[in-house]
N, C-alpha and C positions, 0 to 999 in steps of 0.2 A: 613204418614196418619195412626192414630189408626183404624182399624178397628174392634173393641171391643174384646169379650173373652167370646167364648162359655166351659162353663162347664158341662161335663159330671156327675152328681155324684152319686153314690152309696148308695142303700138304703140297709133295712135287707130285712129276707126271712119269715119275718113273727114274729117277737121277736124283739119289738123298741127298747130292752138293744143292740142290734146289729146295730142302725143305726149309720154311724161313723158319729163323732161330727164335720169333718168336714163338714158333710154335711146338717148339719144344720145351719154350720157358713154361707154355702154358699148361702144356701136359706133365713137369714136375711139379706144378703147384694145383692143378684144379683138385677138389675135393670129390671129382666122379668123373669119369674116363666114360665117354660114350663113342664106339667105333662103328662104322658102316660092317666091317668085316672082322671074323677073327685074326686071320692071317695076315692082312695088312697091318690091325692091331700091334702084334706081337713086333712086326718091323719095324714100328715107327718107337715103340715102346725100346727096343734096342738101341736103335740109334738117338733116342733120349736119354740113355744110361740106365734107366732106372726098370724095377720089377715092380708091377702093379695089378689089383685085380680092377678088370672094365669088363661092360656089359656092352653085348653088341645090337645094335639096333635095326632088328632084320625083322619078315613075315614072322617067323616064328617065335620070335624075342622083343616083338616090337610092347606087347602089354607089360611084361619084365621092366622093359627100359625107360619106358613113358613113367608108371608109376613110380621109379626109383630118382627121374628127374624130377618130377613131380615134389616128390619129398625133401629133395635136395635144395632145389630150390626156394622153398617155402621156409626151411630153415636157414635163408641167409647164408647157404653156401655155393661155390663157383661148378658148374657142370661146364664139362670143356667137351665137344661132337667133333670129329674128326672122318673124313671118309677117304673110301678106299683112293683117291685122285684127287688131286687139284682142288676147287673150292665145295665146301659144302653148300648143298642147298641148289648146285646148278648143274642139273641134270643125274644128282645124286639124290638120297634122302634127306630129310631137315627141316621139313615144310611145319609138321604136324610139333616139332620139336619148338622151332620159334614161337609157332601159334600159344603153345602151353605159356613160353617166358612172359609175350607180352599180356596173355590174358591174367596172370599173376605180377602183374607189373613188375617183372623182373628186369638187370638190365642187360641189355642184349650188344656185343662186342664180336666184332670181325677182323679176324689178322688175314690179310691177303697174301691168297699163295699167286703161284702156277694158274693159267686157265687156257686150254687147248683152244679152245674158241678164239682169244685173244690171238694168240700163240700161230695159230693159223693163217687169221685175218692179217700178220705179219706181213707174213711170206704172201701174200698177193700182191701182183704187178699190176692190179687195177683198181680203182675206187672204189671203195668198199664203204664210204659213205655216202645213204645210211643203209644198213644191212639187217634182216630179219632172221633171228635166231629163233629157229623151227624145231632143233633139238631132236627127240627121236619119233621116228613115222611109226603107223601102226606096223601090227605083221602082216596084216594079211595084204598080199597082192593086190588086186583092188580097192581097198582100203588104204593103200598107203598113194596108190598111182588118183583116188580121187583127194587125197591131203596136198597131193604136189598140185593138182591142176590149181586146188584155190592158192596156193602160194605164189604162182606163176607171176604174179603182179607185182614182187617184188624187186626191187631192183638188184641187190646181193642176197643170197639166200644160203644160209650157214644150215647143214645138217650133220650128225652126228648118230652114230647106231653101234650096237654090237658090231665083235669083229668079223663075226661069220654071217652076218647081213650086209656085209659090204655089198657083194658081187650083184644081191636084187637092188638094192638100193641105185648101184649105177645103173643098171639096166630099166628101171621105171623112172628114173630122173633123164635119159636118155630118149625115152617113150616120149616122156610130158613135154620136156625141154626142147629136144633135138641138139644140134651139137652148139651150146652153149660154150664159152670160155668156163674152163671150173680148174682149180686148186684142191688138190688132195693131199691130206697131211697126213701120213703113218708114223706113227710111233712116237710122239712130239716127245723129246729129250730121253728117249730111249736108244737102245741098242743099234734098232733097225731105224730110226729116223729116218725122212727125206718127206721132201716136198714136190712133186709134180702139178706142173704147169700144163695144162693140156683140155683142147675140145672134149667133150665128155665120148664121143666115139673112141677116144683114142686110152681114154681112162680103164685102166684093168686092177681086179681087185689080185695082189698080189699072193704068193700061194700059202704064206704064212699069216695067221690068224693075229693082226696087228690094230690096237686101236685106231679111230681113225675118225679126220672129221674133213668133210665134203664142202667146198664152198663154190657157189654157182652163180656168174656174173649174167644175170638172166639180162639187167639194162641196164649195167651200171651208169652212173653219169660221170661226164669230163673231170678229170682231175682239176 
Protein backbone atom coordinates (compact mmCIF):
# COMPACT_ATOMS: atom_id res chain seq x y z
CA UNK A 1 0.00 0.00 0.00
CA UNK A 2 1.43 3.57 -1.07
CA UNK A 3 0.79 5.60 1.64
CA UNK A 4 1.77 8.87 0.10
CA UNK A 5 4.96 11.33 0.99
CA UNK A 6 4.91 14.05 3.31
CA UNK A 7 7.44 16.78 2.65
CA UNK A 8 9.02 18.73 4.87
CA UNK A 9 10.74 21.80 3.06
CA UNK A 10 12.80 24.64 3.76
CA UNK A 11 12.05 28.05 3.28
CA UNK A 12 14.60 31.44 3.69
CA UNK A 13 14.87 33.59 6.77
CA UNK A 14 13.82 36.46 5.12
CA UNK A 15 15.84 37.04 1.67
CA UNK A 16 13.70 34.82 -1.20
CA UNK A 17 17.45 34.60 -3.10
CA UNK A 18 17.69 31.91 -0.07
CA UNK A 19 14.79 29.90 -0.76
CA UNK A 20 16.11 26.61 -2.06
CA UNK A 21 14.90 25.77 -5.46
CA UNK A 22 13.86 22.70 -4.33
CA UNK A 23 11.44 23.98 -2.66
CA UNK A 24 9.70 25.40 -4.85
CA UNK A 25 9.98 22.49 -7.22
CA UNK A 26 8.19 20.88 -4.54
CA UNK A 27 5.31 23.24 -3.98
CA UNK A 28 4.63 23.08 -8.06
CA UNK A 29 4.20 19.48 -7.77
CA UNK A 30 2.78 18.48 -4.23
CA UNK A 31 -0.75 17.34 -4.36
CA UNK A 32 -1.80 19.60 -1.00
CA UNK A 33 -0.09 22.86 0.09
CA UNK A 34 0.17 22.92 3.84
CA UNK A 35 1.51 26.46 5.26
CA UNK A 36 2.30 27.68 8.88
CA UNK A 37 0.64 31.01 7.88
CA UNK A 38 -1.49 32.64 5.30
CA UNK A 39 0.56 35.42 4.35
CA UNK A 40 3.76 33.83 4.33
CA UNK A 41 1.74 31.27 2.02
CA UNK A 42 0.72 33.73 -0.50
CA UNK A 43 4.72 34.91 -0.78
CA UNK A 44 6.25 31.96 -1.23
CA UNK A 45 3.29 30.62 -3.54
CA UNK A 46 4.30 33.95 -5.70
CA UNK A 47 7.64 33.45 -5.87
CA UNK A 48 6.85 29.70 -7.04
CA UNK A 49 4.94 31.22 -9.97
CA UNK A 50 2.07 29.50 -9.47
CA UNK A 51 -1.85 30.17 -7.86
CA UNK A 52 -2.90 27.54 -5.70
CA UNK A 53 -5.45 26.74 -2.99
CA UNK A 54 -3.48 25.43 0.69
CA UNK A 55 -4.80 25.11 4.01
CA UNK A 56 -2.98 26.75 6.81
CA UNK A 57 -1.97 24.79 9.78
CA UNK A 58 -2.64 26.94 12.81
CA UNK A 59 -4.89 26.63 16.46
CA UNK A 60 -7.82 27.42 14.57
CA UNK A 61 -7.26 25.33 11.41
CA UNK A 62 -5.14 22.74 12.77
CA UNK A 63 -8.47 19.97 12.74
CA UNK A 64 -9.05 21.31 8.80
CA UNK A 65 -5.56 20.52 7.94
CA UNK A 66 -4.72 17.33 10.05
CA UNK A 67 -7.89 15.63 8.40
CA UNK A 68 -7.12 16.89 4.82
CA UNK A 69 -3.47 15.34 5.24
CA UNK A 70 -4.91 12.60 6.67
CA UNK A 71 -6.70 11.85 3.46
CA UNK A 72 -3.96 12.88 1.26
CA UNK A 73 -1.99 10.72 2.31
CA UNK A 74 -3.68 7.55 2.59
CA UNK A 75 -4.54 8.12 -1.01
CA UNK A 76 -0.96 7.75 -2.24
CA UNK A 77 -0.71 11.32 -2.66
CA UNK A 78 2.45 14.03 -1.88
CA UNK A 79 1.49 16.61 1.07
CA UNK A 80 4.31 19.38 0.90
CA UNK A 81 4.32 21.71 4.96
CA UNK A 82 6.10 24.60 4.68
CA UNK A 83 6.46 27.40 7.49
CA UNK A 84 6.36 30.74 7.98
CA UNK A 85 10.90 30.48 8.40
CA UNK A 86 13.65 28.42 7.65
CA UNK A 87 13.09 24.61 8.56
CA UNK A 88 9.93 23.13 9.52
CA UNK A 89 9.61 21.31 12.54
CA UNK A 90 12.21 23.43 14.53
CA UNK A 91 10.92 25.65 16.67
CA UNK A 92 7.89 25.93 14.28
CA UNK A 93 4.73 23.54 13.86
CA UNK A 94 5.16 19.98 12.20
CA UNK A 95 5.57 17.71 15.08
CA UNK A 96 1.84 16.33 15.12
CA UNK A 97 2.08 16.44 11.09
CA UNK A 98 5.18 13.81 10.92
CA UNK A 99 3.66 11.76 13.78
CA UNK A 100 0.35 11.25 11.35
CA UNK A 101 3.04 10.15 8.00
CA UNK A 102 4.87 7.83 10.02
CA UNK A 103 2.00 6.32 11.77
CA UNK A 104 0.46 5.62 8.31
CA UNK A 105 3.70 4.48 7.03
CA UNK A 106 4.04 7.17 4.71
CA UNK A 107 7.24 8.45 3.27
CA UNK A 108 8.72 11.27 4.97
CA UNK A 109 11.36 13.75 2.90
CA UNK A 110 13.25 16.89 3.85
CA UNK A 111 14.62 19.61 1.55
CA UNK A 112 16.93 21.71 3.72
CA UNK A 113 16.68 25.43 3.94
CA UNK A 114 18.01 28.22 5.95
CA UNK A 115 18.32 27.60 10.02
CA UNK A 116 19.07 30.89 12.21
CA UNK A 117 20.29 28.53 14.78
CA UNK A 118 23.03 27.30 12.45
CA UNK A 119 23.28 30.66 11.03
CA UNK A 120 24.21 32.16 14.24
CA UNK A 121 26.31 29.53 15.61
CA UNK A 122 28.34 30.89 12.43
CA UNK A 123 29.08 34.17 13.62
CA UNK A 124 30.54 32.93 16.94
CA UNK A 125 34.17 33.64 17.78
CA UNK A 126 34.14 30.85 20.26
CA UNK A 127 33.49 27.07 20.42
CA UNK A 128 30.37 26.31 20.12
CA UNK A 129 31.07 22.65 20.36
CA UNK A 130 28.97 21.04 21.82
CA UNK A 131 26.03 23.58 22.33
CA UNK A 132 22.34 23.11 23.73
CA UNK A 133 19.63 24.21 21.66
CA UNK A 134 16.94 25.52 24.37
CA UNK A 135 14.79 27.17 21.83
CA UNK A 136 11.95 29.26 23.42
CA UNK A 137 11.81 30.03 27.53
CA UNK A 138 8.48 30.14 29.24
CA UNK A 139 6.72 33.67 29.60
CA UNK A 140 6.52 34.19 32.72
CA UNK A 141 9.41 35.71 34.59
CA UNK A 142 10.15 33.25 36.94
CA UNK A 143 9.42 30.60 35.09
CA UNK A 144 11.71 31.32 32.53
CA UNK A 145 14.73 32.86 35.15
CA UNK A 146 14.16 28.97 36.94
CA UNK A 147 14.42 27.21 32.93
CA UNK A 148 17.97 29.16 32.59
CA UNK A 149 19.28 28.17 36.11
CA UNK A 150 18.79 24.32 34.97
CA UNK A 151 20.41 25.05 31.70
CA UNK A 152 23.30 26.92 33.25
CA UNK A 153 25.31 23.56 32.96
CA UNK A 154 25.71 23.86 29.63
CA UNK A 155 28.73 24.80 27.95
CA UNK A 156 27.10 26.87 24.64
CA UNK A 157 23.53 27.51 25.22
CA UNK A 158 21.47 28.68 21.95
CA UNK A 159 18.11 30.59 22.84
CA UNK A 160 15.68 32.02 20.55
CA UNK A 161 12.02 33.95 21.45
CA UNK A 162 9.68 36.37 20.07
CA UNK A 163 10.88 39.85 19.01
CA UNK A 164 9.38 41.69 21.63
CA UNK A 165 10.69 39.26 24.43
CA UNK A 166 14.02 39.93 23.54
CA UNK A 167 14.70 42.77 26.21
CA UNK A 168 13.35 40.16 29.44
CA UNK A 169 15.11 37.49 27.86
CA UNK A 170 18.51 39.46 28.23
CA UNK A 171 17.89 40.75 31.30
CA UNK A 172 17.07 37.01 33.06
CA UNK A 173 19.92 35.61 31.15
CA UNK A 174 22.06 38.39 32.65
CA UNK A 175 20.32 37.54 36.22
CA UNK A 176 21.19 33.63 35.94
CA UNK A 177 24.42 34.01 33.94
CA UNK A 178 26.15 37.21 34.77
CA UNK A 179 28.19 38.61 32.28
CA UNK A 180 28.94 35.68 30.17
CA UNK A 181 30.46 36.09 26.48
CA UNK A 182 27.09 35.79 24.35
CA UNK A 183 26.39 36.46 20.33
CA UNK A 184 23.36 38.12 19.31
CA UNK A 185 22.06 37.62 15.96
CA UNK A 186 19.06 40.07 14.65
CA UNK A 187 17.43 39.71 11.61
CA UNK A 188 19.74 36.64 10.14
CA UNK A 189 19.46 37.56 6.18
CA UNK A 190 17.15 40.32 6.50
CA UNK A 191 17.20 43.99 6.08
CA UNK A 192 18.37 44.89 9.43
CA UNK A 193 21.02 41.91 10.07
CA UNK A 194 24.08 42.17 12.34
CA UNK A 195 25.67 40.23 14.58
CA UNK A 196 27.00 41.39 18.14
CA UNK A 197 29.75 40.06 19.85
CA UNK A 198 29.45 41.22 23.50
CA UNK A 199 29.25 40.31 27.60
CA UNK A 200 25.72 39.98 27.97
CA UNK A 201 25.75 43.41 30.28
CA UNK A 202 26.64 45.11 27.31
CA UNK A 203 23.88 43.34 25.11
CA UNK A 204 20.73 45.68 24.40
CA UNK A 205 17.62 44.74 22.80
CA UNK A 206 17.43 47.00 19.85
CA UNK A 207 14.39 49.48 19.45
CA UNK A 208 13.00 47.57 16.43
CA UNK A 209 11.03 44.53 16.90
CA UNK A 210 13.64 42.11 14.96
CA UNK A 211 13.94 38.24 15.12
CA UNK A 212 16.53 37.08 16.92
CA UNK A 213 18.59 34.27 18.37
CA UNK A 214 20.78 34.52 21.75
CA UNK A 215 23.91 32.40 22.04
CA UNK A 216 25.60 32.21 25.50
CA UNK A 217 29.19 30.92 25.98
CA UNK A 218 28.50 29.95 29.60
CA UNK A 219 31.92 27.33 29.49
CA UNK A 220 32.74 26.85 26.35
CA UNK A 221 35.65 24.61 25.83
CA UNK A 222 39.22 25.35 23.84
CA UNK A 223 39.05 25.42 20.41
Amino acid sequence: MNSGKLILAGTDLGNRLDMPARSLQALRGGDLLIFEGSRAARAFLKVAGIHRDFLCYSEHEEKEALAAVNTTLREGKTVVYMSDQGMPNVADPGRVLLRMAYQLGAQVRIIPGPSSVTAALAACPFNTEPFYYAGFLPRDTAARRKALLKLQKHPVLVLLDTPYRLRPVLEDALAVFGPKPSLLALDISGPHERFIFAPLPKQKAPEEKLNFVLVVALNPTSA
